[in-house]
C-alpha positions in Angstrom: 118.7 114.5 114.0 116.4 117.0 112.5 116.7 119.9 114.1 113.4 122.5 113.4 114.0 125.5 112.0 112.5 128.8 110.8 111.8 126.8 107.4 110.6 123.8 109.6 106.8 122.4 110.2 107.7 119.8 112.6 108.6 121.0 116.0 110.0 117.7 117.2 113.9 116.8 116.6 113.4 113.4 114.3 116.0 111.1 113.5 117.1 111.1 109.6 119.0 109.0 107.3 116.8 106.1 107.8 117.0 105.3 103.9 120.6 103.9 104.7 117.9 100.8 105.2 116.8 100.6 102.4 120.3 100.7 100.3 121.6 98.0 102.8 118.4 95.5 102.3 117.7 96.5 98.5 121.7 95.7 97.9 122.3 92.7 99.7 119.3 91.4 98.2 119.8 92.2 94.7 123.1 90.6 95.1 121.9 87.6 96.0 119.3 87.4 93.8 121.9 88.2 90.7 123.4 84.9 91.9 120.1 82.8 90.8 118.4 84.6 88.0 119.1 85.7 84.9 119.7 89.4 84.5 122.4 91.6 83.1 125.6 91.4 84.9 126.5 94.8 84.6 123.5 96.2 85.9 124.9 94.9 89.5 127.9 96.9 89.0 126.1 100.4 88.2 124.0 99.7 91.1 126.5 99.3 93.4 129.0 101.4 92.5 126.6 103.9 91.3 123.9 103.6 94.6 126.8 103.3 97.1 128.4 106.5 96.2 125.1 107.9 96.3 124.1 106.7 99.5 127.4 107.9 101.5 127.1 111.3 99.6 123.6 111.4 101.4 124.8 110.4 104.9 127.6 112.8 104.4 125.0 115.9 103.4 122.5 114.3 106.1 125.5 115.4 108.2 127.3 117.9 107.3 125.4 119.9 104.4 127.7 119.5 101.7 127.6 122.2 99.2 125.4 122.4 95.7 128.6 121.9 93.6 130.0 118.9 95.8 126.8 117.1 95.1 126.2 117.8 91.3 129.5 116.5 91.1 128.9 113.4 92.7 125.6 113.1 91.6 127.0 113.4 87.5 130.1 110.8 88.4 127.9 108.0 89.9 125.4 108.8 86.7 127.7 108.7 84.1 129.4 105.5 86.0 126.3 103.6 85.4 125.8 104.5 81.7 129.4 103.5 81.6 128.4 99.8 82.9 125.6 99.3 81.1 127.4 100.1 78.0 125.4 103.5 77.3 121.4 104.3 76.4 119.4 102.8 74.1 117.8 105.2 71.2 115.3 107.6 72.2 111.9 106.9 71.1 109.7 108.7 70.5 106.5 106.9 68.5 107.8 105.6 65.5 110.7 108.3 65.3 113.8 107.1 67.1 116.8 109.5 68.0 119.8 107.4 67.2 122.6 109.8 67.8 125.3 108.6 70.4 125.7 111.8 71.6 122.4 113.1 71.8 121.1 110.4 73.2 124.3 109.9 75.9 123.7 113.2 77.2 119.9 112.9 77.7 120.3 109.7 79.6 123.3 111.9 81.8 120.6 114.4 82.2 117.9 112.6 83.2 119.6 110.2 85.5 121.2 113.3 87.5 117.4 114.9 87.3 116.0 111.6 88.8 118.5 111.5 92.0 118.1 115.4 92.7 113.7 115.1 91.9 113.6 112.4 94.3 115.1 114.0 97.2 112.6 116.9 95.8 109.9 115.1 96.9 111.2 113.9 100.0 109.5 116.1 102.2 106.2 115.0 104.1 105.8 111.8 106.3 105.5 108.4 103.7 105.3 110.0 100.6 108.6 109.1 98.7 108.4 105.7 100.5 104.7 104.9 99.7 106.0 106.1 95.9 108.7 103.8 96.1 106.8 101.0 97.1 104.0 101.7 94.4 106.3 102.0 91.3 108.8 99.2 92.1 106.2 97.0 92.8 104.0 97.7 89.6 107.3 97.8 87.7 108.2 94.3 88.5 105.1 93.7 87.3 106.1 95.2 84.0 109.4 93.4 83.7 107.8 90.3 84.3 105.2 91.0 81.9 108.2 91.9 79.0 110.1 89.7 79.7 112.9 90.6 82.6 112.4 88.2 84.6 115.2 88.5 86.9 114.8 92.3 87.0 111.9 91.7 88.3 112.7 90.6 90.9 115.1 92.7 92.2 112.1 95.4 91.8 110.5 93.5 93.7 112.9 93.5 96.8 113.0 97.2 96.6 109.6 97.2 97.2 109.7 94.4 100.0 112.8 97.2 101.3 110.5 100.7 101.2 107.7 98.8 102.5 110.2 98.4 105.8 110.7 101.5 105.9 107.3 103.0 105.5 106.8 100.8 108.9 108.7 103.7 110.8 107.9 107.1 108.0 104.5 106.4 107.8 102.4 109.6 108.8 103.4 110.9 112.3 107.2 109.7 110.7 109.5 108.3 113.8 112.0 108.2 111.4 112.9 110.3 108.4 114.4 109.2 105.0 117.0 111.8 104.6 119.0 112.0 101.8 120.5 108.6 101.7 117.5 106.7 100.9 115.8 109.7 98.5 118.9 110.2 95.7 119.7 106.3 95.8 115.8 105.5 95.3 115.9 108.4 92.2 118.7 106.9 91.0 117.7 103.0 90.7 114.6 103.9 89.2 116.6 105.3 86.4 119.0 103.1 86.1 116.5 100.2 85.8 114.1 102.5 83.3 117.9 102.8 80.9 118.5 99.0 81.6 115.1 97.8 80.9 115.3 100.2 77.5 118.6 98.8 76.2 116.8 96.0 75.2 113.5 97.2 74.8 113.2 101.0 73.9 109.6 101.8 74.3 110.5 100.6 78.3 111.2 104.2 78.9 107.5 105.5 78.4 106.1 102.5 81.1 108.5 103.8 83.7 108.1 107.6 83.0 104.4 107.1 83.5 104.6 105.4 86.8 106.8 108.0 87.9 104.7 110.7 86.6 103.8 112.0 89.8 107.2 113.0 91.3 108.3 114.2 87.5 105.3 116.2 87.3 105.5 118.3 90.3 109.4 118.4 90.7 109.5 120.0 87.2 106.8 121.8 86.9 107.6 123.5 90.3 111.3 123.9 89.1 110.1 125.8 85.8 107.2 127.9 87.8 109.7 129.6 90.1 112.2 129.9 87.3 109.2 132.2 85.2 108.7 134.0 88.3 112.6 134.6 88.9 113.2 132.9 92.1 116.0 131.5 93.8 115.0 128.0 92.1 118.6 126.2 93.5 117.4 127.3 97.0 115.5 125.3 99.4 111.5 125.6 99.6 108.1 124.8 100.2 106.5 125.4 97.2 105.4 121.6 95.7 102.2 121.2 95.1 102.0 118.0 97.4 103.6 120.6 100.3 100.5 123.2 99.5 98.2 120.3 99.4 99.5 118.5 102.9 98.6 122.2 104.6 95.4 122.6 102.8 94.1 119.3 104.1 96.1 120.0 107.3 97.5 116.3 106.7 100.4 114.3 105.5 98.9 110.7 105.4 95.8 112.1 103.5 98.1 113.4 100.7 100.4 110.5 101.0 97.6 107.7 100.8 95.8 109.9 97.2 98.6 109.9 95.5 99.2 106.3 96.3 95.7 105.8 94.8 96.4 107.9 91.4 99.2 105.2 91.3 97.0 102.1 91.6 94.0 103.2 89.5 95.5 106.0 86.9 99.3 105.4 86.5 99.4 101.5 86.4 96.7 101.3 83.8 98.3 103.2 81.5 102.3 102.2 82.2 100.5 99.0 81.6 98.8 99.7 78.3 102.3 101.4 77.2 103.9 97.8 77.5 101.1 96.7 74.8 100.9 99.6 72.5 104.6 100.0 72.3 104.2 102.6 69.9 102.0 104.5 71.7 104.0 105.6 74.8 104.7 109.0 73.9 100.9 110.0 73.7 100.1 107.9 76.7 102.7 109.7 78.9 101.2 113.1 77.9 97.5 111.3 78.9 99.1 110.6 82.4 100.5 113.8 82.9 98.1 116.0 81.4 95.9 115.6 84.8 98.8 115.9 87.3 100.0 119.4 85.9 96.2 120.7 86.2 96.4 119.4 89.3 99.6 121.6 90.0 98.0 125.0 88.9 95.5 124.1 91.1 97.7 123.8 93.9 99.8 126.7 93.3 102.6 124.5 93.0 105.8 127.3 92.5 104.7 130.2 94.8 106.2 130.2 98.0 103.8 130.3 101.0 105.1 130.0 105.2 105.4 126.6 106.3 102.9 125.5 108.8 104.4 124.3 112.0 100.9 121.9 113.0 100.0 119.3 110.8 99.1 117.1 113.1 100.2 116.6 116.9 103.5 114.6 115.9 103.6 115.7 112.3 106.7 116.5 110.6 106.9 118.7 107.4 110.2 118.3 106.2 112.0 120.3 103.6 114.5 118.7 101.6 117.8 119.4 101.0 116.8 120.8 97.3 119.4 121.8 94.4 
């Protein structure tokens, strides 16, 4: 249960953990899917291995709180045992300039996947949101595999979508259920692994995904580099996102939840989409996407701390998450 507390907006214990769903149906399904469509065989076993480490390590903290190191550890072991499966990252590119070094290129994919898990349980923290992104960027990014070529990856995109739109069932806004760590970090973390997957083969795959997944990059790093600049405890827990300022200035967490699903449909799709067609131009069509969404973070103060608001709604339930 989530108990309120003095860093709290909801004033009703809700159950967490509820992404333990989606790991069990995403999973079961993937595996079964791997057994009638082509895809890469050891992309199964860095999901597995990979998402079910993750997934107990959120039950666990859902739980008990484990500490900052105990999960970085984790979080880098079940990273750097996916790169292991799928045999390492492809070269970075960027435009027509391609970063080839093993090591350079290893480390940024270790990086980035780690960053993924922790940004997603970031953003974990009003009723729907990381669900309705869930469902909006595995579903459009089947759409991209299928367009490119991955077929089979597709579909397993697919079923993670069919899985978060389960969920959102019970988290949608006033949330009977929340998603608690071990949905957030395992969600973070497939979206990775499928952007490195997808990019083995294909390198300009990683500008598609990064631009569907703007919105949770955007405001998890930006937030992370304002409170940095203004010396605060950036590894502590708080209430500073801009989607957290903007849920109490409209006094609502569907509102929030149900624009940023739009700027998915009619903003980020478009251009992930275009990315798959000018292959080249991924780099300068990521900066289009994000340019927007970090005007949109001055404008919400995203970094400065403010009090949580303890009525949203009459059942609301503002949830902080377990930040790094």
């Amino acid at each position: 249960m989530d108990i309120p507390n003095e860093r709290s907006s909801h004033s009703v214990p809700t159950p967490r953990g509820g992404g333990i769903g989606i790991v069990v149906a995403f999973l079961l399904a993937f595996l079964a899917l791997s057994r009638r469509v082509v895809m890469p065989s050891n992309l199964n076993w860095a999901l597995v291995g990979g998402g079910l480490t993750l997934a107990v390590e959120g039950l666990l903290d859902d739980r008990f709180l484990l500490s900052v190191r105990v999960r970085i550890i984790i979080h880098t072991a079940a990273a750097a045992w996916a790169l292991w499966q799928l045999n390492g990252a492809a070269p970075l590119n960027i435009g027509a300039v391609a970063l080839v070094w093993w090591w350079t290129r290893e480390l940024i994919a270790l990086v980035g996947l780690v960053w993924m898990i922790n940004l997603y349980n970031f953003m974990d923290g009003i009723d729907g949101l990381a669900g309705t992104e869930a469902l909006c960027v595995s579903g459009f990014g089947g759409l991209l595999l299928f367009r490119c070529g991955f077929g089979g990856m597709a579909q397993g995109a697919w079923a993670l979508a069919a899985a978060s739109a389960g969920f959102l069932v019970w988290n949608w806004p006033p949330a009977k259920i929340f998603m608690g760590d071990a949905g957030s970090g395992f969600l973070g973390f497939v979206f990775g692994v499928f952007t490195i997957s997808s990019a083995i083969e294909r390198p300009w795959m990683l500008w598609p995904w990064s631009i569907l997944l703007s919105v949770f990059i955007v405001d998890s790093t930006v937030t992370l580099l304002l409170r940095w600049a203004n010396r605060a405890r950036w590894y502590e827990a708080h209430c500073s996102h801009a989607y957290q300022h903007a849920a109490r200035r409209w006094n609502s967490h569907g509102r929030v939840t149900i624009a940023i699903a739009v700027i998915n449909v009619v903003w980020l799709f478009p251009l992930a989409y275009a990315a798959c067609v000018w292959q080249t131009g991924g780099p300068l069509l990521a900066a289009i996407a994000g340019v927007p969404l970090v005007l949109l973070e001055v404008w919400y103060n995203a970094g400065r701390e403010s009090s949580p608001m303890k009525t949203l709604s009459s059942n609301s339930s503002f949830r902080i998450g377990a930040e790094v």
